[in-house]
Structure formats: C-alpha cells, structure tokens
VOPA-230473 format. One record per residue (C-alpha): residue in three letters; x, y, z; residue number from 1. Coordinates in pm, whole numbers. Each point is the difference from the previous one (the first is absolute). Example, Ala and Ser with C-alpha at 12.3 -4.5 7.8 and 13.67 -1.06 7.14 Angstrom:
% VOPA-230473
<site><residuo>ALA</residuo><px>1230</px><py>-450</py><pz>780</pz><num>1</num></site>
<site><residuo>SER</residuo><px>137</px><py>344</py><pz>-66</pz><num>2</num></site>
This chain:
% VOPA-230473
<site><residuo>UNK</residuo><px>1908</px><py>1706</py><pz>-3358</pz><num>1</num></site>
<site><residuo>UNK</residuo><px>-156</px><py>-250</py><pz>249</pz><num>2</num></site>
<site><residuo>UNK</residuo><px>144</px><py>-392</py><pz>19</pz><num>3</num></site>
<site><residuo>UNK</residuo><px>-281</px><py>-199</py><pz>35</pz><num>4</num></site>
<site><residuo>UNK</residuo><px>115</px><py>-344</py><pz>147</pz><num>5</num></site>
<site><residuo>UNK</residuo><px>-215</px><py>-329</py><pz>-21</pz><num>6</num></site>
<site><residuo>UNK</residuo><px>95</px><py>-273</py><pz>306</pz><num>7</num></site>
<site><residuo>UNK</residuo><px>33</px><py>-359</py><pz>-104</pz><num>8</num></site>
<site><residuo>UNK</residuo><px>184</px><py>-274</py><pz>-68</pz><num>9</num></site>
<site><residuo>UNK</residuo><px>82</px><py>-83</py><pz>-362</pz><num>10</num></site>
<site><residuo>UNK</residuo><px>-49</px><py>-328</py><pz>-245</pz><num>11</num></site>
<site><residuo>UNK</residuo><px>-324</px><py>-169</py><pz>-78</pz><num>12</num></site>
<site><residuo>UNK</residuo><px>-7</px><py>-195</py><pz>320</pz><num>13</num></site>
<site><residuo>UNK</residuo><px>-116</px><py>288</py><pz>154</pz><num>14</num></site>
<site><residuo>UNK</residuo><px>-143</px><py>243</py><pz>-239</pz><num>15</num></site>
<site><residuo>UNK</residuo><px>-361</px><py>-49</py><pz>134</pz><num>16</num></site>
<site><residuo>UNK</residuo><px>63</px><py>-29</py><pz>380</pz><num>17</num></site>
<site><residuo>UNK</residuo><px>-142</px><py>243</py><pz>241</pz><num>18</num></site>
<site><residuo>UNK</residuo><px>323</px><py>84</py><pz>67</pz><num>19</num></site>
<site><residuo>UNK</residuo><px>59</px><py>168</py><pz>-357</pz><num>20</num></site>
<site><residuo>UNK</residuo><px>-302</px><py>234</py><pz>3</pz><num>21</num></site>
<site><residuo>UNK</residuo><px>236</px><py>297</py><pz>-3</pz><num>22</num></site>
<site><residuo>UNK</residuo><px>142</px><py>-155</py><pz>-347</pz><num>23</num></site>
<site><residuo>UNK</residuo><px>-358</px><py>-79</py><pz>-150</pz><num>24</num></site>
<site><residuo>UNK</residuo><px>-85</px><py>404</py><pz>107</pz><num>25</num></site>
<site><residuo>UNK</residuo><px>343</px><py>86</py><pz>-233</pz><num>26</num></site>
<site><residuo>UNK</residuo><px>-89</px><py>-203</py><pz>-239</pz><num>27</num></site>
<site><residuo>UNK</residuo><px>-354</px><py>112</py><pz>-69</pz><num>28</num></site>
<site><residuo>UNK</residuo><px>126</px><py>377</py><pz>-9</pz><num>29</num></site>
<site><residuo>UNK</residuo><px>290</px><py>-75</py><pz>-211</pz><num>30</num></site>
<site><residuo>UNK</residuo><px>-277</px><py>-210</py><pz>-260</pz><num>31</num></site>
<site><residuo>UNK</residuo><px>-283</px><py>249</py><pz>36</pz><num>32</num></site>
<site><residuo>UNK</residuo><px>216</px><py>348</py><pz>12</pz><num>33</num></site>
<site><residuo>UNK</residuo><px>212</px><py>-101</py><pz>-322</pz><num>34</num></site>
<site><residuo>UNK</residuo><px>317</px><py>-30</py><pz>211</pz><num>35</num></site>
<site><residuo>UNK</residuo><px>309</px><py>-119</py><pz>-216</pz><num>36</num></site>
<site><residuo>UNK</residuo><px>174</px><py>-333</py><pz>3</pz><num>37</num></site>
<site><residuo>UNK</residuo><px>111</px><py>-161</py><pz>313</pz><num>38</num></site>
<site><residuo>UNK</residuo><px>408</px><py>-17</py><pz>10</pz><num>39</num></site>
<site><residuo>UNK</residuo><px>195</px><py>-118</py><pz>267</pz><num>40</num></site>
<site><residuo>UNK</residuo><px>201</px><py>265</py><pz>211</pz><num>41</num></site>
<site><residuo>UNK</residuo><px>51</px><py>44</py><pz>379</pz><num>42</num></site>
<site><residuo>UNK</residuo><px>-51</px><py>-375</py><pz>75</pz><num>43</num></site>
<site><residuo>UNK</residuo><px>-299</px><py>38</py><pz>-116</pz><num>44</num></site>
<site><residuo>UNK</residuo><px>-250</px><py>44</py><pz>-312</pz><num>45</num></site>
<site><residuo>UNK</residuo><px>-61</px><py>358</py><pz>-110</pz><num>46</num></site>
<site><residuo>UNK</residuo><px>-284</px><py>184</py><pz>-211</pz><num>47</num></site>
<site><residuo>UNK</residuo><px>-13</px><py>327</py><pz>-64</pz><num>48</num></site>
<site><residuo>UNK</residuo><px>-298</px><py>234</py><pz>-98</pz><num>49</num></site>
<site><residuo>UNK</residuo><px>-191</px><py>325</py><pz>82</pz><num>50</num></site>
<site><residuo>UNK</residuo><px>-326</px><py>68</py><pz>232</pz><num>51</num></site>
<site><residuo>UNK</residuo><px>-189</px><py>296</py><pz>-111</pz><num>52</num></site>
<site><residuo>UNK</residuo><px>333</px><py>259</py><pz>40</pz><num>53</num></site>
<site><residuo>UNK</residuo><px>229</px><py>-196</py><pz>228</pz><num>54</num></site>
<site><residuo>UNK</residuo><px>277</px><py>-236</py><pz>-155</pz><num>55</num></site>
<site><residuo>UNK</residuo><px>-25</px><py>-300</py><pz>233</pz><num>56</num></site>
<site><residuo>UNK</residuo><px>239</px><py>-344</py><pz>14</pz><num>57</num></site>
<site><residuo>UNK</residuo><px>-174</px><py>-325</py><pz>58</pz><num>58</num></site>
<site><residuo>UNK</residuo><px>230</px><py>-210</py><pz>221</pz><num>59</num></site>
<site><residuo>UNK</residuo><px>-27</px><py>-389</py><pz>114</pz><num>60</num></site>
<site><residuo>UNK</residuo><px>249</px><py>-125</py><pz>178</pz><num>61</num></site>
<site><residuo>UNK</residuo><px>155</px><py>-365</py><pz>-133</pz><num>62</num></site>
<site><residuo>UNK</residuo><px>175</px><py>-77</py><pz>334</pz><num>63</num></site>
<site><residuo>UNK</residuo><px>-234</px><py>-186</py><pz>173</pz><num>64</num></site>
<site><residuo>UNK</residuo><px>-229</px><py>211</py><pz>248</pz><num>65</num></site>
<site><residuo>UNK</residuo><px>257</px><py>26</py><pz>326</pz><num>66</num></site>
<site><residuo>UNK</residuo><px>250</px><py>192</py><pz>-191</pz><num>67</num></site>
<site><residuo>UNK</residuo><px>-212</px><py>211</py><pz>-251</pz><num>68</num></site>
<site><residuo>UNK</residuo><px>175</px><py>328</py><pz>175</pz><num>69</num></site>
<site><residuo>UNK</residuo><px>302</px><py>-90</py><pz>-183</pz><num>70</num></site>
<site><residuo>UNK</residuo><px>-185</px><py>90</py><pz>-336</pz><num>71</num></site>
<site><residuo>UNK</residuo><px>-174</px><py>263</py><pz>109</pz><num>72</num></site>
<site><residuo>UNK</residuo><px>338</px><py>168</py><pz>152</pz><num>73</num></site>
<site><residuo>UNK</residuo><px>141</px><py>-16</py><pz>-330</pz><num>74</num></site>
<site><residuo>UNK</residuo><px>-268</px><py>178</py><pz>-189</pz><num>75</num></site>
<site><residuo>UNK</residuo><px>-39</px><py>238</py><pz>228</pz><num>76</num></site>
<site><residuo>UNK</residuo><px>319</px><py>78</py><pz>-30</pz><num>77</num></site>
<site><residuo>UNK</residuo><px>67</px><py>-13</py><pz>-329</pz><num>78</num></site>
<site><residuo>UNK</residuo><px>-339</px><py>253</py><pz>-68</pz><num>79</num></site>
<site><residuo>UNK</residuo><px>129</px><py>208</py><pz>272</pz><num>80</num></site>
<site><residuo>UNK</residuo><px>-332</px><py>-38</py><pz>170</pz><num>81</num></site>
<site><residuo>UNK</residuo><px>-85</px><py>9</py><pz>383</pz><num>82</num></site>
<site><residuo>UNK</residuo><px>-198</px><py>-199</py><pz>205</pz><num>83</num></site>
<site><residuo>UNK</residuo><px>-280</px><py>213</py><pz>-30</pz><num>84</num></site>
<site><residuo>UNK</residuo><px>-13</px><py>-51</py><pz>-392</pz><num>85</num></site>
<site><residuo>UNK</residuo><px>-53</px><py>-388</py><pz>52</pz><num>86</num></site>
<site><residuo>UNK</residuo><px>-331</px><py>-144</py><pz>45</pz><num>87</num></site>
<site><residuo>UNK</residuo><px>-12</px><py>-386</py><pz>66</pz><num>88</num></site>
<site><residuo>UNK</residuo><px>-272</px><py>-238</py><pz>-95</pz><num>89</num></site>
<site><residuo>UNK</residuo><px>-19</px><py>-304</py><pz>261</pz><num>90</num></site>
<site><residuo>UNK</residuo><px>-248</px><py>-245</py><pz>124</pz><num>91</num></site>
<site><residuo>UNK</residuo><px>-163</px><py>62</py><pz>365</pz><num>92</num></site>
<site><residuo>UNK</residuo><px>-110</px><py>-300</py><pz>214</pz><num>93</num></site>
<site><residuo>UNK</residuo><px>-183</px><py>250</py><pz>238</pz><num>94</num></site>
<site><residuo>UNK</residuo><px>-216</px><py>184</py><pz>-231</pz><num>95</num></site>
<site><residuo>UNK</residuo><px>-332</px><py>-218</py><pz>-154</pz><num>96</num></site>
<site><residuo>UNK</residuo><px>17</px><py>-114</py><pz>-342</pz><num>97</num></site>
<site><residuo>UNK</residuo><px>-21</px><py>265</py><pz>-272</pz><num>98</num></site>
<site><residuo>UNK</residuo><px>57</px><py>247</py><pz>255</pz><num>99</num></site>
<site><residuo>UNK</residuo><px>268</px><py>289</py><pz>-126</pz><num>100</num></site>
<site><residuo>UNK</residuo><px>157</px><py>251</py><pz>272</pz><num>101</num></site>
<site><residuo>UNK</residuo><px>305</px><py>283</py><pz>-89</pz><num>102</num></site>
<site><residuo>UNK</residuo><px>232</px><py>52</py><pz>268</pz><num>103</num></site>
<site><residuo>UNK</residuo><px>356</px><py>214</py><pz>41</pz><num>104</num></site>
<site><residuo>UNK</residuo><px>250</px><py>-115</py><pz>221</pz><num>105</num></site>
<site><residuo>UNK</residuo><px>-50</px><py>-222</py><pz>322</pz><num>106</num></site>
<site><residuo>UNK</residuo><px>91</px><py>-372</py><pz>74</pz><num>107</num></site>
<site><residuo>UNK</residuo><px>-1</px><py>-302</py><pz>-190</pz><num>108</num></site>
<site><residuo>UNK</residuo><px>-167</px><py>-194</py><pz>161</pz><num>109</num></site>
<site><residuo>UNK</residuo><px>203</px><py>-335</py><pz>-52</pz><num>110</num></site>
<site><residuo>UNK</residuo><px>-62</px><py>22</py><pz>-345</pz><num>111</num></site>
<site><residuo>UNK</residuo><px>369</px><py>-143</py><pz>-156</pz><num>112</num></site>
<site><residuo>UNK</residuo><px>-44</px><py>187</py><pz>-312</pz><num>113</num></site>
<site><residuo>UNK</residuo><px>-58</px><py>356</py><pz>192</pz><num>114</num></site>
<site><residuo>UNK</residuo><px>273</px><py>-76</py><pz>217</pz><num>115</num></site>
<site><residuo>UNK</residuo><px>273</px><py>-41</py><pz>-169</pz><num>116</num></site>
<site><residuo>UNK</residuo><px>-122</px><py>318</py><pz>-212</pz><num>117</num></site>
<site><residuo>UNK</residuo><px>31</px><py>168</py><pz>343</pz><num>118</num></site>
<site><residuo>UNK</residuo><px>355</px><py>-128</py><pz>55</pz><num>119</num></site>
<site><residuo>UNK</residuo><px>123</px><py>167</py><pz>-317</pz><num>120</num></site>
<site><residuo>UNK</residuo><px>-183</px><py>328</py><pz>-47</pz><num>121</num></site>
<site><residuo>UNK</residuo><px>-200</px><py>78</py><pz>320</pz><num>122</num></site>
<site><residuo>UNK</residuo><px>-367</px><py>42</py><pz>70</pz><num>123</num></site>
<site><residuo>UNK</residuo><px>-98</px><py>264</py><pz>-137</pz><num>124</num></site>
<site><residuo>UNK</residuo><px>-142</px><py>-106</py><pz>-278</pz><num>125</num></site>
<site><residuo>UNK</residuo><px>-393</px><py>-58</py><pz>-137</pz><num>126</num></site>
<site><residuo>UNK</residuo><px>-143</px><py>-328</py><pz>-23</pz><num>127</num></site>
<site><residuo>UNK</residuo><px>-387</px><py>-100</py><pz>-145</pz><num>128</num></site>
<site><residuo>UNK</residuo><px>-55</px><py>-306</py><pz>252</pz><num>129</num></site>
<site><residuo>UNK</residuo><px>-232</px><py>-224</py><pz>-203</pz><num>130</num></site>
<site><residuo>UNK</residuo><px>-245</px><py>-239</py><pz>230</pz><num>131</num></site>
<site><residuo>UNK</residuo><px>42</px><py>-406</py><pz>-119</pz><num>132</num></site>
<site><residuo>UNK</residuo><px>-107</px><py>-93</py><pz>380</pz><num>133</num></site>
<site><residuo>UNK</residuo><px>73</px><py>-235</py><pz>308</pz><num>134</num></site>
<site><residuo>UNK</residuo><px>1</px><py>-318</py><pz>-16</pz><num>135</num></site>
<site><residuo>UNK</residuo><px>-75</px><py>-25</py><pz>369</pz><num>136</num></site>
<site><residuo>UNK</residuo><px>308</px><py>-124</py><pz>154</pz><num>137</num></site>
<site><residuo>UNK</residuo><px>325</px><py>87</py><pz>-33</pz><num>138</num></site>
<site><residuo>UNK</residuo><px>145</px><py>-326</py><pz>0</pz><num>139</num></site>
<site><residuo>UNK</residuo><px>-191</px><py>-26</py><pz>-358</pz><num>140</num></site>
<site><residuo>UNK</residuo><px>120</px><py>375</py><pz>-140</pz><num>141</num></site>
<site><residuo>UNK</residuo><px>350</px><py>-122</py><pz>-154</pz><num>142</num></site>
<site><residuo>UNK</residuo><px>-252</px><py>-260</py><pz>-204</pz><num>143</num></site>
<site><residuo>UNK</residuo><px>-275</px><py>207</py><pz>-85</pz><num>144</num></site>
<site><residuo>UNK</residuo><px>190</px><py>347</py><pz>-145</pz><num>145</num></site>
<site><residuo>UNK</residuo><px>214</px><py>-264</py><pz>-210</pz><num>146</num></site>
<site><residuo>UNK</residuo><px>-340</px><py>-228</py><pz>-163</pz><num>147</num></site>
<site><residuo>UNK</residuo><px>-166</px><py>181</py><pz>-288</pz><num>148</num></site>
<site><residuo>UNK</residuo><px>-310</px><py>162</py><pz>-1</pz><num>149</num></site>
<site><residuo>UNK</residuo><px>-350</px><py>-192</py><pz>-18</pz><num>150</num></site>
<site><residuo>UNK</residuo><px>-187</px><py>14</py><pz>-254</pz><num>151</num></site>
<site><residuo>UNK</residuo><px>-284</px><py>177</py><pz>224</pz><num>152</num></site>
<site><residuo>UNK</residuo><px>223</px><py>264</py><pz>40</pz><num>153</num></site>
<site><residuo>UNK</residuo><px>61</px><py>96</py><pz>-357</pz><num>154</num></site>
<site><residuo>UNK</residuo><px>-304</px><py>251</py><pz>-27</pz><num>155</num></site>
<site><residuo>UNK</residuo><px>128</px><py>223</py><pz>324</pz><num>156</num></site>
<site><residuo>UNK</residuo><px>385</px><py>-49</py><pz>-120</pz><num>157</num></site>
<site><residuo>UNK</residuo><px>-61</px><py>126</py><pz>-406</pz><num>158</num></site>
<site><residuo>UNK</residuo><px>-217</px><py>290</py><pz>147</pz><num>159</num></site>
<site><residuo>UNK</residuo><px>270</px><py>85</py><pz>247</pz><num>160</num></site>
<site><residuo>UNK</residuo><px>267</px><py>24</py><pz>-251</pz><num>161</num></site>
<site><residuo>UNK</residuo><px>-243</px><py>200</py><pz>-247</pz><num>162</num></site>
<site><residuo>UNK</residuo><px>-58</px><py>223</py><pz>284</pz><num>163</num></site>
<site><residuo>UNK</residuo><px>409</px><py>59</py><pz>60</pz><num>164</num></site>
<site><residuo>UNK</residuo><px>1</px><py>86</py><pz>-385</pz><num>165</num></site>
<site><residuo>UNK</residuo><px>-252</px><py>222</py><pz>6</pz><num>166</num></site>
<site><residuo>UNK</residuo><px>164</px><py>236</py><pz>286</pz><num>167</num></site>
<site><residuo>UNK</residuo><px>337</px><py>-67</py><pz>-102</pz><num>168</num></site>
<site><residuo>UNK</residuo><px>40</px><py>321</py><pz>-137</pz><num>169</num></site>
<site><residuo>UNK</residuo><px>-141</px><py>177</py><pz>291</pz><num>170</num></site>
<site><residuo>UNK</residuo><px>248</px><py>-215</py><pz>210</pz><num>171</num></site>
<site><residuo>UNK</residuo><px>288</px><py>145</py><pz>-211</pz><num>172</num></site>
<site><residuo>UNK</residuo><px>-79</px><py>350</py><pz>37</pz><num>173</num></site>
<site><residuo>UNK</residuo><px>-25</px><py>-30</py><pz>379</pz><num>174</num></site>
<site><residuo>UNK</residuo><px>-312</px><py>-41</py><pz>76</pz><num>175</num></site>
<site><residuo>UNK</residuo><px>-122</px><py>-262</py><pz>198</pz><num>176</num></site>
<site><residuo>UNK</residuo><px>-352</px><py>35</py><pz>30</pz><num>177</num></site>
<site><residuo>UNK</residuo><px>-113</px><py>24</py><pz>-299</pz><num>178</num></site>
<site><residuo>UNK</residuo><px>248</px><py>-315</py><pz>-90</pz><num>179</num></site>
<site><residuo>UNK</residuo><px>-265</px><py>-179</py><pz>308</pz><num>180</num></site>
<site><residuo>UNK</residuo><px>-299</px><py>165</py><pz>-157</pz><num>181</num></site>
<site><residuo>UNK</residuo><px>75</px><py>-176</py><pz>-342</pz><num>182</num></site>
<site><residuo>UNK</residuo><px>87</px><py>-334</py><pz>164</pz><num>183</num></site>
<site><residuo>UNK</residuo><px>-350</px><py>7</py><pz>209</pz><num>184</num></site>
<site><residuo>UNK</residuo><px>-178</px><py>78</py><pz>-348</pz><num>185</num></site>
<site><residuo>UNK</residuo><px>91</px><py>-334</py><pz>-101</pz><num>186</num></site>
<site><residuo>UNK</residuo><px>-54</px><py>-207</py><pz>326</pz><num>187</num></site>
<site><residuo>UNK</residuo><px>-291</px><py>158</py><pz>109</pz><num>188</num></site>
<site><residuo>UNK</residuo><px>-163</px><py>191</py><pz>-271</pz><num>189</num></site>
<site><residuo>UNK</residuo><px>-342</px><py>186</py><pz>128</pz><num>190</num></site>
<site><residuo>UNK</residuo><px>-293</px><py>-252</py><pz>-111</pz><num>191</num></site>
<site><residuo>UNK</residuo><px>-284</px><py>178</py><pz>-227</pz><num>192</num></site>
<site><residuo>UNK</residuo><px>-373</px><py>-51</py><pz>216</pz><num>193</num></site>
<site><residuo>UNK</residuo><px>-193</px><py>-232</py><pz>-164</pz><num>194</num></site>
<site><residuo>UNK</residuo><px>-238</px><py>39</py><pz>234</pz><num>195</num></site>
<site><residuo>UNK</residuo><px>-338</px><py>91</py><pz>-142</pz><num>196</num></site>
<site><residuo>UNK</residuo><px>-249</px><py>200</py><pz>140</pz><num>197</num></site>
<site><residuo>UNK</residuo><px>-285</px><py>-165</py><pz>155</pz><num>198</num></site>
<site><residuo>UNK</residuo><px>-267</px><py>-6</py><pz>-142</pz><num>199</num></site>
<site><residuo>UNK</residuo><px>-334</px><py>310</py><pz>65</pz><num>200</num></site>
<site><residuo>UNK</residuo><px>-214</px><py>-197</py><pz>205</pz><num>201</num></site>
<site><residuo>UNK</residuo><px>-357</px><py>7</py><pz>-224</pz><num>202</num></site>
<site><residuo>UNK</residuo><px>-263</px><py>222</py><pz>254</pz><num>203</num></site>
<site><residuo>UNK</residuo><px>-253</px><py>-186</py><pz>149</pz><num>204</num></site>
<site><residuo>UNK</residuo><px>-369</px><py>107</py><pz>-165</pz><num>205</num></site>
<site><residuo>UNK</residuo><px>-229</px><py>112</py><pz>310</pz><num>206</num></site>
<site><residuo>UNK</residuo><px>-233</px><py>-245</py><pz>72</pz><num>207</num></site>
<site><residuo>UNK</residuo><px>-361</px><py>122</py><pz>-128</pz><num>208</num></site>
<site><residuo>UNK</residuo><px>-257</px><py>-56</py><pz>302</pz><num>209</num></site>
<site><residuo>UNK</residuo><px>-252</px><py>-275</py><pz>-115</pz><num>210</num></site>
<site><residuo>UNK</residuo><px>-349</px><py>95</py><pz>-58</pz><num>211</num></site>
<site><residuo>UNK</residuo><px>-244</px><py>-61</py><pz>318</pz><num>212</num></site>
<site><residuo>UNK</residuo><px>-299</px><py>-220</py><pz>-177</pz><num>213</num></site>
<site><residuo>UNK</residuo><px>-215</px><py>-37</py><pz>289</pz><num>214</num></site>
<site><residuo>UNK</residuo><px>-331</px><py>218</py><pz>34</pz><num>215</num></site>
<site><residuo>UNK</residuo><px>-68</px><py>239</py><pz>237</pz><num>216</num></site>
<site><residuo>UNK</residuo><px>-141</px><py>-260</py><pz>213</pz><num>217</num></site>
<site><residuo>UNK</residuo><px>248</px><py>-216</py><pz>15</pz><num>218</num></site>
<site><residuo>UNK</residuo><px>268</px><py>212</py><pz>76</pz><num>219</num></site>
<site><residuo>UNK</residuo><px>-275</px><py>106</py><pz>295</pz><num>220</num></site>
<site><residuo>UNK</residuo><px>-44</px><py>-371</py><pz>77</pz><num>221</num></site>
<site><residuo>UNK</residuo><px>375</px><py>-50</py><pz>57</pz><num>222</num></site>
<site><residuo>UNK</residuo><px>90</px><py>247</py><pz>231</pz><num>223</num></site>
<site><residuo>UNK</residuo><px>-222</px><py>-129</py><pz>213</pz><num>224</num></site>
<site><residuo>UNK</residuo><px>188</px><py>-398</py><pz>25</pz><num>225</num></site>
C-alpha cells in the first residue's frame, strides 16, 4: 500500500494557488483513476482507490500547510506504513514551471509543508517536486505561492497534472522513471517533422552552340581584325 499525500492548504480561498499544486495533482488522479469519495479522516480528506495492482490512499491534509505532518503521522500510522511508503506531492519554487523531479529523502528546503512532515515522521520519504517558479525575490515568495495561477499558465499546469496521472501507476509500483517518462510525454511530447523535402532542383538543358552563319570568308576576314 503506498499513502500518497497532496500539500496544501484547504477552502476555496486557496484551492487554485500555486501553493496547492500538490492538491490539484490528487485531485486529478483521484477524478481520472476512479478513486472513491473523499471522507474526512486524519485531519484531513481521504480517497481511496487502486493503481494498476497497488492499493494506494489519497491524502490532503486540512490543517493548513505548516502542520500537514500531523495528518500524515496519523495515517501512517493507522495503515501501518513507513516513511518509505509515502510519496508527497508539493509545489517547488526552484524548479521552472511545469517542471516535475522525484526525489527520496534530503532537506526541505524551507518549504513549511515538508517540514513539519519531517518533524513527525522523518525524511525518508519520496516526494515528486513540481516546478510553479520564482518570482525573483524572496521578499515577493510568501505572495506569489499564495495568488492563483494565471491564466497563461493553464496549458503547462493541465498537461502537468495529465502527465502525474498518466505515471501514477508506475509511481505506485516503485518506479520512478517511468512515473518522469509519463510526465515528460505530456510536457514535452516529441513534435512530428513537418518539414518537407525540398524540392529536385529541375536540370539545366545544355546550351546548344549557335550556328556560325558567316562564309568562309568572313570567318577569314575576322581573324585578321
């Protein structure tokens, strides 16, 4: 069983902030993969489902981002799961937009959500860091993760999150890369050529000498000017 946990913070306020990308990635594979009801459990709403042969639990925490460990303590928990079962879906300020990386264990990087997750069951778990950007100083970062996204960004953002559904089975069963390979499908799919072949270049016809039509003594005449 793997605990799949979405970072966020709940109400409508913020349902379409940067900040609740990690809910918007739950809630597209709980939509798409025919995931049951949400209930609430754990401080937090819960869906439950299958991907391809795993049993997986969609998690998003309802307690505001800096203590989402509590929930996901709980679960764990309750599941009997370890660290290494969980796999949490969180926005990245230092990745480019609609940029997806998997990473186990490590730091978190000042990110509130991740740290109090660290506080209450360690590091060791996975995380898919998903890229919404910089704004370019960090006296502007509490701002930006908390506004919603633009409208110019809805194209990248939908094929992100059809991306995460597409691999979300691979992501279940362990494997990473071919979780990335299905994201990067969707964000950069290989372009067709549509480049056509130049045209064959029509050969020249040789040019046919033109017929001398002076006489004999002409041609005699001339050499001699």
């Amino acid at each position: 069983m793997k605990l799949f946990v979405g970072l966020g913070n709940p109400g409508q306020k913020y349902a379409a902030n940067r900040h609740n990308i990690g809910f918007m990635a739950l809630d597209r594979i709980a939509e798409d993969q025919g995931f049951g009801p949400w209930k609430s459990k754990f401080q937090a709403q819960i869906t439950e489902g299958r991907l391809g042969s795993d049993k997986v639990i969609l998690l998003k925490p309802q307690t505001f981002m800096n203590l989402s460990g509590q929930s996901v303590g709980e679960a764990m928990r309750f599941y009997k799961l370890t660290p290494e079962d969980v796999i949490v879906f969180h926005d990245e300020l230092d990745l480019a937009p609609g940029k997806a990386r998997a990473k186990t264990g490590g730091g978190h990087a000042g990110h509130n959500g991740l740290r109090s997750i660290h506080q209450h069951i360690g590091a060791e778990y996975d995380r898919i860091r998903l890229g919404i950007g910089h704004p370019g100083d960090k006296n502007r970062v509490s701002g930006y993760v908390l506004s919603d996204f633009a409208k110019a960004e809805q194209n990248w953002l939908d094929e992100l999150l059809r991306g995460i559904c597409d691999g979300a089975a691979k992501l279940a069963d362990g494997d990473a890369g071919k979780f990335m390979n299905a994201v990067a499908l969707r964000v950069n799919p290989p372009r067709s050529s549509t480049t056509k072949p130049a045209a064959k270049t029509a050969k020249a016809e040789p040019v046919k000498p033109t017929e001398d039509a002076r006489s004999p003594l002409q041609k005699l005449a001339d050499k001699f000017r």
